[in-house]
PLY file of the C-alpha trace (Angstrom):
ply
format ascii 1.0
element vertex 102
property float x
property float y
property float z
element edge 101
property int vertex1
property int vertex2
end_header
-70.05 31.16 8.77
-72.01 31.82 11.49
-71.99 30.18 15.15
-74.44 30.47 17.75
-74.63 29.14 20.99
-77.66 28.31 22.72
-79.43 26.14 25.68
-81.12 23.34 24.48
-82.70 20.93 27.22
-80.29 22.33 29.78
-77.20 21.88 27.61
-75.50 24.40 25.27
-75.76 23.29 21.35
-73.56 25.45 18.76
-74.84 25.61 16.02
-73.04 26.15 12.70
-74.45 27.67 9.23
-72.63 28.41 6.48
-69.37 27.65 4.80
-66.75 27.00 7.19
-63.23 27.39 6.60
-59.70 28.06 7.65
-61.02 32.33 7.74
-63.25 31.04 10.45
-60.78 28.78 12.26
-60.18 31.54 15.24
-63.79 32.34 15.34
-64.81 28.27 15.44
-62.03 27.47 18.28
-62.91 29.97 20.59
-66.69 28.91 20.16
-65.87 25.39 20.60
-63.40 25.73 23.72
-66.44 27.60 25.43
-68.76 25.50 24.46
-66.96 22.70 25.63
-65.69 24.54 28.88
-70.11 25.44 29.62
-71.34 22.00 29.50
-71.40 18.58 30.71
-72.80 17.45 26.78
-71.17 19.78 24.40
-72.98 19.25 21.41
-72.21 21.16 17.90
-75.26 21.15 15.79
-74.49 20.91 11.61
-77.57 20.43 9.70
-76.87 24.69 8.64
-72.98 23.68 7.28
-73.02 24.16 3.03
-69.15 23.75 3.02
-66.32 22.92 4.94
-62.65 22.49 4.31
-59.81 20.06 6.06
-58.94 22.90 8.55
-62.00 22.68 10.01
-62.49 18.93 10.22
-58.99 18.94 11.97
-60.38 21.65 14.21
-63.07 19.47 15.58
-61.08 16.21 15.58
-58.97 18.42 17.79
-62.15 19.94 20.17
-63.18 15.56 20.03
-59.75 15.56 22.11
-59.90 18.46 24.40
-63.90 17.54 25.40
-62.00 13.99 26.16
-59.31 15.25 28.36
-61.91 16.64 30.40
-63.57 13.73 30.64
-66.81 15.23 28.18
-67.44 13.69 24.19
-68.12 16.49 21.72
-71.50 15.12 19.50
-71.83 16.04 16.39
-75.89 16.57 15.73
-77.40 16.97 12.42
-74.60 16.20 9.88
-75.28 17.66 6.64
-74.79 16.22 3.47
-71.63 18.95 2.70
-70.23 17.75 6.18
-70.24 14.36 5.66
-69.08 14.54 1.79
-66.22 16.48 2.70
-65.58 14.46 6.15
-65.30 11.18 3.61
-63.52 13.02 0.97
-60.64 13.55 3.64
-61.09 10.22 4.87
-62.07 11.19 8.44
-65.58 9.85 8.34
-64.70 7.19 10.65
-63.40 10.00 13.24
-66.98 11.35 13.57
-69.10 8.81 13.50
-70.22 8.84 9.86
-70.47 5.77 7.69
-67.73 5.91 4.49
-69.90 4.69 1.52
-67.36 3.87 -0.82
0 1
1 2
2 3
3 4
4 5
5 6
6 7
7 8
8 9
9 10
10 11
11 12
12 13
13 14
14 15
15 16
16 17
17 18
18 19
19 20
20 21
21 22
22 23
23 24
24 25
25 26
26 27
27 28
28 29
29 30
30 31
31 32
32 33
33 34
34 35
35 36
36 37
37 38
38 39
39 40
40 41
41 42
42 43
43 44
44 45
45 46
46 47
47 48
48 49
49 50
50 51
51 52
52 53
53 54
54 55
55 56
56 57
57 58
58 59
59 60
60 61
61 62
62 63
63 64
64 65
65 66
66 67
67 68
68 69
69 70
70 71
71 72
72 73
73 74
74 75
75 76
76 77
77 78
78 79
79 80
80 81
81 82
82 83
83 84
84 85
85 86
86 87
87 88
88 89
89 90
90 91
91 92
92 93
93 94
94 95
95 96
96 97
97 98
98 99
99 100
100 101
């Protein structure tokens, strides 16, 4: 995986590539707690993912809560197609946004 955080129109956008799993889960929380600690729109870009296991989904469900308890929503930009297979797959579509198609 790799995470990189940038300024996009005045807010910071990380953006993921790569497989992400529970090897990167340190890596990804400490990337999302800044990114949601450096803006008033954190935004974590996706369209790079090729894989991604529960952990992770449960680590961004869990960044969806901390952006909310300081009164900021995390967006989710660019799904791809691994993200939202394995977001339905786990039956957490409906916690990001996606459409289930079953």
């Amino acid at each position: 995986m790799a995470c990189r955080l940038s300024n996009v129109d005045g807010n910071q956008v990380l953006k993921l590539t790569g497989a992400v799993g529970i090897a990167e889960g340190e890596e990804l929380k400490e990337a999302l707690l800044r990114l949601i600690e450096s803006t008033e729109n954190p935004t974590v870009a996706m369209d790079g993912v090729t894989e991604v296991d529960v952990c992770t989904l449960q680590l961004l469900v869990a960044a969806q809560k901390s952006a909310a308890n300081a009164g900021k929503s995390l967006n989710l930009a660019d799904i791809s197609e691994p993200f939202q297979q394995a977001a339905e797959l786990a039956g957490m579509a409906d916690l990001f946004g996606l459409k289930d198609e079953e």
